[in-house]
C-alpha positions as CSV (number, residue, x, y, z in Angstrom):
1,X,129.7,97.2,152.4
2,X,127.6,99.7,153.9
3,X,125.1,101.7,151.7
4,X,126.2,105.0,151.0
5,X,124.6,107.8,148.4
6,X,126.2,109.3,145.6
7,X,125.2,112.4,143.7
8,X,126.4,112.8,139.8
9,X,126.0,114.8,137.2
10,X,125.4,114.5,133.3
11,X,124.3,116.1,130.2
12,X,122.4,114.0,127.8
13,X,120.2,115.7,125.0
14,X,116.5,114.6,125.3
15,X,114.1,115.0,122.6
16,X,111.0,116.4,123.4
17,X,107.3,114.8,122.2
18,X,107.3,118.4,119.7
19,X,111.0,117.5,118.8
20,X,110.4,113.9,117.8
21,X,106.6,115.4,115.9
22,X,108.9,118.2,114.4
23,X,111.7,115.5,113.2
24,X,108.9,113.0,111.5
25,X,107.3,115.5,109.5
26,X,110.2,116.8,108.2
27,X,111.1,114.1,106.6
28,X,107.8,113.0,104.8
29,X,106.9,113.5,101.3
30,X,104.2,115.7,100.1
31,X,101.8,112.4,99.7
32,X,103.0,111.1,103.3
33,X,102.6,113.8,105.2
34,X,99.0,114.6,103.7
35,X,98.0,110.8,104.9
36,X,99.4,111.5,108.2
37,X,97.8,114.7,108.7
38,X,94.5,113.2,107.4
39,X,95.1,110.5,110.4
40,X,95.7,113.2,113.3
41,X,93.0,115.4,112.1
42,X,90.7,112.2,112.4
43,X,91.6,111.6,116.2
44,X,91.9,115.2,117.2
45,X,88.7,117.1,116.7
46,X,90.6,120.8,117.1
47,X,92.0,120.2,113.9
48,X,90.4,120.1,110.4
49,X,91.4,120.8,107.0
50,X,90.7,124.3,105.2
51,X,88.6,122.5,102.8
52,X,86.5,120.5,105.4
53,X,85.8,124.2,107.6
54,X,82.1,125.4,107.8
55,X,82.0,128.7,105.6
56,X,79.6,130.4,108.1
57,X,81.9,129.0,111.3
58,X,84.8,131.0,109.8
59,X,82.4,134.1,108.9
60,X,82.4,134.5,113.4
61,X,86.1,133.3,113.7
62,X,86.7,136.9,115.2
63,X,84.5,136.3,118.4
64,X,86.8,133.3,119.2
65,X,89.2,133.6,122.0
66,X,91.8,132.2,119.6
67,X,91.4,134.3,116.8
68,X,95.0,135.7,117.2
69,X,97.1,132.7,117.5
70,X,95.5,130.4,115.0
71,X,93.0,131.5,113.2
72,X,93.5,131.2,109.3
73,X,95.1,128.1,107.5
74,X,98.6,127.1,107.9
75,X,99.7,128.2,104.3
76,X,103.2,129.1,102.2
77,X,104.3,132.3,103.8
78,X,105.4,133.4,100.0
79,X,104.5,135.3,97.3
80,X,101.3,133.6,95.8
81,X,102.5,134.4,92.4
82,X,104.8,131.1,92.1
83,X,101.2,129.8,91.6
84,X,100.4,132.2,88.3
85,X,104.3,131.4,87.2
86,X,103.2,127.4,86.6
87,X,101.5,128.5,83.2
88,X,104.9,129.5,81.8
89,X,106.0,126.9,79.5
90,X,109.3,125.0,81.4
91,X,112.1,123.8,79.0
92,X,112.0,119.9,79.4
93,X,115.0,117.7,79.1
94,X,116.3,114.6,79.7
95,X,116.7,115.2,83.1
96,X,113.0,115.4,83.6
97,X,111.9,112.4,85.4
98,X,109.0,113.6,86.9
99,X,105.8,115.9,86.1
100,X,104.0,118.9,88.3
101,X,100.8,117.3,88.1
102,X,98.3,115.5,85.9
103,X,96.6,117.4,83.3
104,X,93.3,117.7,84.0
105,X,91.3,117.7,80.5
106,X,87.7,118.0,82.5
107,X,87.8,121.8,81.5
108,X,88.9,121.6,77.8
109,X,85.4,121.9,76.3
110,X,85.0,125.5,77.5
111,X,82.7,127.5,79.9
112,X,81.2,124.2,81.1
113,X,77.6,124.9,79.8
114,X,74.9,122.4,79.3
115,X,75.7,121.4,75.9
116,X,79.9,121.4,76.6
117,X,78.8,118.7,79.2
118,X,76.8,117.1,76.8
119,X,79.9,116.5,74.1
120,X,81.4,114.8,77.3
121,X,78.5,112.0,76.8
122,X,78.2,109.3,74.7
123,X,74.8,108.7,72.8
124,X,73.6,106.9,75.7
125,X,74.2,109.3,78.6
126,X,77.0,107.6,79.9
127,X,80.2,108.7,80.8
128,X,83.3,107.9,77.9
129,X,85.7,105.8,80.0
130,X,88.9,104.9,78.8
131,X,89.9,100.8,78.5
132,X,92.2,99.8,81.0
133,X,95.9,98.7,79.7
134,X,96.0,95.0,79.4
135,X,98.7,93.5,81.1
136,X,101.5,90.5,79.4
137,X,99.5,88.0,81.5
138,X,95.8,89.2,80.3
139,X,97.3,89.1,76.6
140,X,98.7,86.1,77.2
141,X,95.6,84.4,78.9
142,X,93.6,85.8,76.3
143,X,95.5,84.0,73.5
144,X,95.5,80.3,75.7
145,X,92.0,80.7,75.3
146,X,91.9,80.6,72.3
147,X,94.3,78.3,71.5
148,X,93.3,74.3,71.1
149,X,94.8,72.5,74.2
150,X,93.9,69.4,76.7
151,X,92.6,71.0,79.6
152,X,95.8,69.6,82.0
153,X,98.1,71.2,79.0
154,X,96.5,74.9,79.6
155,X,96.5,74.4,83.6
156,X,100.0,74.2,83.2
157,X,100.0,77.3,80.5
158,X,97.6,79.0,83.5
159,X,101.2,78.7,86.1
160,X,103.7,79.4,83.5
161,X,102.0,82.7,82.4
162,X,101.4,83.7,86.2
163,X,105.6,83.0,86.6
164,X,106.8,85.6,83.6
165,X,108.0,88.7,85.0
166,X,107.8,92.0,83.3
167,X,110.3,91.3,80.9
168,X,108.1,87.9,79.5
169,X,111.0,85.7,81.4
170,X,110.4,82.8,83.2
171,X,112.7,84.3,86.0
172,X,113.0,81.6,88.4
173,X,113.3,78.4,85.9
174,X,111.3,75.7,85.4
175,X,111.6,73.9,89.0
176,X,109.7,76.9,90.9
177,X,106.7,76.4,88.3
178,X,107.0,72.7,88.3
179,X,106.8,72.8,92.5
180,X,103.8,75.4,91.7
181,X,101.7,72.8,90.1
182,X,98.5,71.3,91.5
183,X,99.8,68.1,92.6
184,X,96.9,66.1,91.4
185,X,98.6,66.8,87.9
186,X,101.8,65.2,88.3
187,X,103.2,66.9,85.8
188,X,107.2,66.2,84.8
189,X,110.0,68.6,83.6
190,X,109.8,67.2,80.2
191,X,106.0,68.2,80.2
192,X,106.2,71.8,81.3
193,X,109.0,72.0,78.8
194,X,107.1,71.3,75.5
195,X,104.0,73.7,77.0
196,X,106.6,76.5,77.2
197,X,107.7,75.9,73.9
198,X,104.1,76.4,72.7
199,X,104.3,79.7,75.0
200,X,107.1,81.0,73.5
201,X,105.3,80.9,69.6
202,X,102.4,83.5,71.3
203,X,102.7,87.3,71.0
204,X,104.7,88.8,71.9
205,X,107.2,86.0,70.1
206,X,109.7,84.8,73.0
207,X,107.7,85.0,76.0
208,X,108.5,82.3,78.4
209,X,111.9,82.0,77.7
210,X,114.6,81.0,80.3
211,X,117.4,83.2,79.2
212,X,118.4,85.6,76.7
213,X,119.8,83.0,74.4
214,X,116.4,81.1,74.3
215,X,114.3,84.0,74.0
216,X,116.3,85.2,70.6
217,X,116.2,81.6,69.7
218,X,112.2,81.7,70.2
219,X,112.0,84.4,67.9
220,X,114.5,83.6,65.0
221,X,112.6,79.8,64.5
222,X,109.3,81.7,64.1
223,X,110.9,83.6,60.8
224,X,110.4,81.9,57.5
225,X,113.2,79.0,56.6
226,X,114.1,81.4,53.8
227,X,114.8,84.3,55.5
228,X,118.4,85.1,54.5
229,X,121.0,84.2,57.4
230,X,118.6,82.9,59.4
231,X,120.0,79.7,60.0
232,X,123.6,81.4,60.1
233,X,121.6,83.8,63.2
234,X,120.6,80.7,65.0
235,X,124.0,79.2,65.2
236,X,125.4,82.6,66.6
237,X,122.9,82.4,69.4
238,X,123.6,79.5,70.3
239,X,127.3,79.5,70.1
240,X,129.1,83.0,70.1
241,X,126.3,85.6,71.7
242,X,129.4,86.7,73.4
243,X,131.3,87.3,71.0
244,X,128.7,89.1,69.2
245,X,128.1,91.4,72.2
246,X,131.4,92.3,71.5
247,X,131.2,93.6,67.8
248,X,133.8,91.4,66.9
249,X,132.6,90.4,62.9
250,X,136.0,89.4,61.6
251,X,136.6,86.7,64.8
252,X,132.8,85.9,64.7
253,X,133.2,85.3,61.1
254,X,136.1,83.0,61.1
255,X,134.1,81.2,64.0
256,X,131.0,80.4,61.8
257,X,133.5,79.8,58.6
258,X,131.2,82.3,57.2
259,X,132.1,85.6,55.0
260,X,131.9,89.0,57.4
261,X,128.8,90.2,55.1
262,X,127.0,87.3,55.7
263,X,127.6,87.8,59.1
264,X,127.2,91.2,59.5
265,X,123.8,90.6,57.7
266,X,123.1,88.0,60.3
267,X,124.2,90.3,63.2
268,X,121.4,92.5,62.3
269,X,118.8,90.5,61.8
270,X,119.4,89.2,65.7
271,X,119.8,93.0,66.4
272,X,116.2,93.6,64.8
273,X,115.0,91.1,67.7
274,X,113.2,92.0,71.1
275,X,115.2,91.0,74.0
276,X,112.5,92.0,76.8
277,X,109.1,90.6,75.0
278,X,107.0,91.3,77.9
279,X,108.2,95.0,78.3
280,X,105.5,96.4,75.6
281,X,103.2,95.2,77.8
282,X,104.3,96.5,81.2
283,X,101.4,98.5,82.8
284,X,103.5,99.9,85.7
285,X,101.2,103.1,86.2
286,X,103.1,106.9,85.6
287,X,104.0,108.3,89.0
288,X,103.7,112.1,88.8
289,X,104.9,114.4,91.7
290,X,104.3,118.0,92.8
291,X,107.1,120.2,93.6
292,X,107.4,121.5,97.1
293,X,109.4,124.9,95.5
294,X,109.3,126.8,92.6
295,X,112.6,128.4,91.4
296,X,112.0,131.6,88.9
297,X,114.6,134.4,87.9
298,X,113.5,138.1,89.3
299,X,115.8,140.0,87.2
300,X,119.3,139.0,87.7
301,X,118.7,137.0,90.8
302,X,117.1,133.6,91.3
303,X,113.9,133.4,93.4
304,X,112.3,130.3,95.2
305,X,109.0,130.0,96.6
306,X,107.3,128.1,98.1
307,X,104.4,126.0,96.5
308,X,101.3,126.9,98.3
309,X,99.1,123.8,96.6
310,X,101.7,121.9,98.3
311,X,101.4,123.0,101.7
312,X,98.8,121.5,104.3
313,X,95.8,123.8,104.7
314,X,95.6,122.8,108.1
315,X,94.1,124.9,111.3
316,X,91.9,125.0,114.4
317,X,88.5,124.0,114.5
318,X,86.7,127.3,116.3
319,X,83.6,126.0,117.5
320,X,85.4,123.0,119.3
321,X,87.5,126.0,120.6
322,X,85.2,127.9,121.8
323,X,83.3,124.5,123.5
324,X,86.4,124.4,125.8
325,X,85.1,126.8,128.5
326,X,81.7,125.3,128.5
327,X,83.0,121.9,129.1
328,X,82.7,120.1,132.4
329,X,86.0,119.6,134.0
330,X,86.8,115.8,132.4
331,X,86.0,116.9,129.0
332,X,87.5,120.4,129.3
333,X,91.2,119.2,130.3
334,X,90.4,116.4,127.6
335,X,90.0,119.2,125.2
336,X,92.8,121.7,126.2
337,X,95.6,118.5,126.1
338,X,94.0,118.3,122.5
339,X,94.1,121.8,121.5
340,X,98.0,121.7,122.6
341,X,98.7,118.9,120.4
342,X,96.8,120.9,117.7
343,X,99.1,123.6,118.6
344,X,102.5,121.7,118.6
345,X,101.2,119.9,114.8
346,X,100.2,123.3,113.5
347,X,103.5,124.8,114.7
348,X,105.8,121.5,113.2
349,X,104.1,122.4,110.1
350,X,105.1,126.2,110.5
351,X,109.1,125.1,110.7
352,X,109.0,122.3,108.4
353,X,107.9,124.9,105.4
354,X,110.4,127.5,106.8
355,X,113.2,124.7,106.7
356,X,112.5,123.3,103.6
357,X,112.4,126.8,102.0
358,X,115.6,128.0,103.7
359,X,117.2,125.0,102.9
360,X,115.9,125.2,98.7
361,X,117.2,128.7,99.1
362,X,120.8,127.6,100.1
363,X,121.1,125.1,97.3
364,X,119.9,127.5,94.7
365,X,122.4,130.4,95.5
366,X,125.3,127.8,95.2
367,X,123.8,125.9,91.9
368,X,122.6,129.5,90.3
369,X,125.1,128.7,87.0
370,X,123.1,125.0,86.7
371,X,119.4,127.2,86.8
372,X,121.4,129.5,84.3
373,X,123.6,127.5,82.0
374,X,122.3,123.7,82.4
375,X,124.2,120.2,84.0
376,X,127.6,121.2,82.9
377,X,127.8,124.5,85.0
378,X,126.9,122.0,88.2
379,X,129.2,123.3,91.1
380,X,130.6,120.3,94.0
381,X,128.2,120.6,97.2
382,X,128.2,118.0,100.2
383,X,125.1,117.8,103.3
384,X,128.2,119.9,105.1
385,X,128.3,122.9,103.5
386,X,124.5,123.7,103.1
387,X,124.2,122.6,107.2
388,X,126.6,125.7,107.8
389,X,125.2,128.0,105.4
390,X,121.6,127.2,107.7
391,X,122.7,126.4,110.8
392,X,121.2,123.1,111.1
393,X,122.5,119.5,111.4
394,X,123.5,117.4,108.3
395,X,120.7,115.0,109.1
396,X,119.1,117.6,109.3
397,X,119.8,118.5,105.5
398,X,119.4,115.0,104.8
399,X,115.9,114.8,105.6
400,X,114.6,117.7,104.0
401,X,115.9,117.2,100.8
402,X,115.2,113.4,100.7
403,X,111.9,113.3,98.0
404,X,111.5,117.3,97.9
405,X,111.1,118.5,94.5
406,X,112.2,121.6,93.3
407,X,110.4,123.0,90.0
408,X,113.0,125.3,87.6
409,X,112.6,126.1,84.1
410,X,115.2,123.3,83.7
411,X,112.3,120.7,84.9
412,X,111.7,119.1,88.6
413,X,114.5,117.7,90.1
414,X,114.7,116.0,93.8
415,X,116.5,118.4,96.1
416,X,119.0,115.5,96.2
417,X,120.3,116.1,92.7
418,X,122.0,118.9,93.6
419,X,124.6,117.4,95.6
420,X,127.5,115.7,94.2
421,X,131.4,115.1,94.9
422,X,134.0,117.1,93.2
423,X,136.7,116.4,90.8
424,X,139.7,118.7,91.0
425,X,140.6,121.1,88.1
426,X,144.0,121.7,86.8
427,X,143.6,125.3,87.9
428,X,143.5,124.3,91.3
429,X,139.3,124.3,91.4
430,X,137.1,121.7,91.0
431,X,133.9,119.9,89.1
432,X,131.0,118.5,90.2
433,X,130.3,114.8,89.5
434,X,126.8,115.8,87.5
435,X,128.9,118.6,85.1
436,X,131.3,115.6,84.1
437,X,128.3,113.4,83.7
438,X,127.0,115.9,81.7
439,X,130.3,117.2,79.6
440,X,130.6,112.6,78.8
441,X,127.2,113.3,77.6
442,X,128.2,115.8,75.3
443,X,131.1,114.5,74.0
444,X,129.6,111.4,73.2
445,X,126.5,112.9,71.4
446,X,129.3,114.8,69.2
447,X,131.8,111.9,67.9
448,X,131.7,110.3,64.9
449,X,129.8,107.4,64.8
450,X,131.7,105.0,63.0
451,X,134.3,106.2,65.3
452,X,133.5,105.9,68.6
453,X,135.8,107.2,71.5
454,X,137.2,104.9,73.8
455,X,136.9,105.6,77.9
456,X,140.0,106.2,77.1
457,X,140.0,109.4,74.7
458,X,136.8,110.6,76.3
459,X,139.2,111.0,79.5
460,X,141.5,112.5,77.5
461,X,139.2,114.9,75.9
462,X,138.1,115.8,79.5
463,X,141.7,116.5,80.5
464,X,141.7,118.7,77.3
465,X,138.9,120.8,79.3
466,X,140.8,120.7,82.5
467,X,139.6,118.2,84.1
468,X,142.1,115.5,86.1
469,X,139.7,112.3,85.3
470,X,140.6,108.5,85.3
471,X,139.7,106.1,82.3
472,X,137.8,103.9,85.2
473,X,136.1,107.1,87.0
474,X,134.9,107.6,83.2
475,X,134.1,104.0,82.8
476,X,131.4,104.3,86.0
477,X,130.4,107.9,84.8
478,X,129.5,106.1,81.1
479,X,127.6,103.3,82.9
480,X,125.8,105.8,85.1
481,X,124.3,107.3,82.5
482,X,123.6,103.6,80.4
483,X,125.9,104.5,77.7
484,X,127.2,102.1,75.5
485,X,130.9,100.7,75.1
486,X,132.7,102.5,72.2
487,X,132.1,98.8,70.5
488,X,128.3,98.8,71.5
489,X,128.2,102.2,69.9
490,X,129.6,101.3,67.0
491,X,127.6,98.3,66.8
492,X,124.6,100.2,67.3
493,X,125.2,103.3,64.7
């Protein structure tokens, strides 16, 4: 074969170094992208923070050659009075899983004087600090210490107290604490056994237990023999805790050859126990997050805004910028390659806020009946139709509205939340997912307790309203939202 050239052409898309920046920032959280900003601004000494400037550097700002292009802050290009709008009281509801931000109590005691700041001390000049929570294991610990053991008997207590989850449960079974052991102990199943029995009679009461059944157990042989049905309790966990589950008193009756009040009486008294022991005791700490838009009505119309504590106060370092003509030639193109990468951050920043309020905006003018009438007015809306509406790609979407909070005076919701399927209407419309969700809620609140409604009739009810929806769609929309069975309900009232 003899060599020969060949010319062709293609089209690929190539993402630029400022693409791929761009990209990556949008889809950080408010608490990410500070840490990565923090990181840059530590390897790039044209950057800084607005809080870290010098206050007389930024009084001669106006003799630097970059005064024009960069020479304030990157900041929320809104109206600053979303910011005064946070004291206005929101109207909380169950949908509120998360907060604006901590309170801070620090300026409670008034004008700050010297004898406010005095109340905050205690009679020794120290500082009131509050008690950390105690965790299952430190309770638990705290008790073994206490308690009279042989010293091998409590290092086995030691591993079987480090094993509990947060629900008090010995989650992986004896074998993973047994193989945990210090062999020097050669300890045997039987002999981890009876020290988790004397773990179970601690406080909480159960703690240690392998399953359900032996964790109710735990608890019913620490009542008093006398206790009325307690005996006829202990044979239902043990035997029927299935049957149980399912409400069923005259079968569950007939089972224990017992009458259905005593049983009934015995249901309850294995209703009044704790199934998750260790769960009083879980110290997992509050997470609390900041919304990155505010959503207020102006009038008749719904407003968003964005939240300028949330945005990165970030911009260029003058005096470096003005070092750059001075510089010898190595330290001068040094510099300029770092003032462009300034540049190219500073602008990423600019789009990302201008994305993610174009993008909040979008979602607001199609879920304006949710701000105005709650959950149940939620309209259908996919990544799709939001992309059009902006012009941008459904990642795109995807990525700005993945942990984005918007604050309403409905509470904070992820941007996320305002997406959901649709379920056709028999007038040829449709529902959202989150208004059916929220019209099951309703429904359920309102029905006669010693009546429950069946998936079934709550289907039924929501064809009543219009709404074509399957007894099994209803099934998942119940368990969604962790509501009972009609039996469980029953049960529970």
């Amino acid at each position: 074969m003899k060599p020969g050239l060949q010319f062709r052409l293609n089209q690929q898309l190539a993402l630029t170094p400022q693409l791929q920046q761009a990209i990556r920032l949008l889809q950080l959280s408010q608490l990410e992208l500070a840490a990565e900003l923090r990181q840059l601004a530590e390897s790039n000494p044209l950057l800084e923070f607005a809080e870290d400037a010098d206050p007389e550097q930024d009084e001669n700002e106006g003799d630097s050659e970059f005064e024009n292009e960069f020479d304030a802050p990157l900041s929320a290009k809104s109206d600053t009075s979303a910011s005064s709008d946070n004291d206005e009281a929101p109207e909380w509801t169950e949908a509120d899983i998360t907060a604006d931000q901590p309170i801070d109590f620090s300026s409670s005691n008034g004008s700050g004087n010297g004898s406010s700041s005095q109340s905050n001390r205690d009679d020794e000049g120290m500082e009131p600090q509050n008690a950390a929570p105690e965790s299952l294991q430190e309770h638990l610990l705290w008790q073994l210490n206490l308690t009279p053991m042989e010293p091998r008997a409590k290092a086995i207590a030691t591993v079987l107290i480090d094993a509990l989850n947060t629900d008090g449960y010995l989650g992986e079974g004896l074998d993973a604490v047994l193989a945990a052991l210090p062999p020097h102990l050669k300890a045997t199943l039987e002999e981890v056994e009876g020290v988790r029995r004397q773990l179970q009679q601690f406080d909480p009461a159960g703690v240690a237990s392998i399953d359900l059944q032996d964790c109710l157990r735990a608890q019913l042989e620490q009542f008093d023999p006398s206790t009325p049905q307690r005996d006829l309790a202990l044979r239902i966990v043990e035997h029927e805790l299935e049957l149980l589950a399912r409400n069923d008193m005259v079968k569950l009756a007939r089972r224990m050859h017992a009458s259905e009040e005593e049983t009934t009486a015995a249901a309850l008294l294995i209703r009044s126990l704790d199934p998750r022991p260790g769960a009083a005791l879980d110290i997992t700490p509050v997470e609390y997050v900041a919304p990155d838009v505010y959503a207020r009505k102006d009038g008749t119309r719904w407003r968003v805004v964005l939240n300028p504590d949330s945005q990165p106060k970030l911009s260029l370092n003058q005096h470096y910028c003005g070092l750059i003509a001075r510089a010898r030639s190595d330290d001068a193109s040094w510099m300029r390659g770092q003032l462009q990468e300034a540049r190219w951050l500073i602008k990423s920043l600019e789009s990302r806020a201008e994305t993610l309020l174009k993008v909040a905006e979008a979602i607001v003018r199609r879920q304006s009946a949710f701000l105005d009438y709650g959950p149940e007015a939620m309209q259908p809306l996919v990544l799709r139709e939001v992309a059009e509406e902006v012009g941008m790609h459904e990642s795109t979407i995807s990525r700005v509205t993945t942990r984005k909070y918007i604050h309403t005076p409905r509470g904070t919701y992820e941007l996320k939340y305002f997406f959901s399927s649709g379920v056709s209407t028999e007038d040829g419309g449709s529902a959202s997912a989150t208004a059916i969700q929220a019209m099951l809620r309703k429904l359920v609140d309102g029905e006669d307790p010693r009546k429950p409604l069946s998936d079934q009739a709550l289907a039924e009810e929501l064809h009543g309203k219009g709404i074509q929806v399957a007894r099994r769609t209803v099934a998942k929309y119940r368990e969604i939202l962790r509501i009972p069975s009609s039996s469980e309900r029953q049960r529970n009232s």
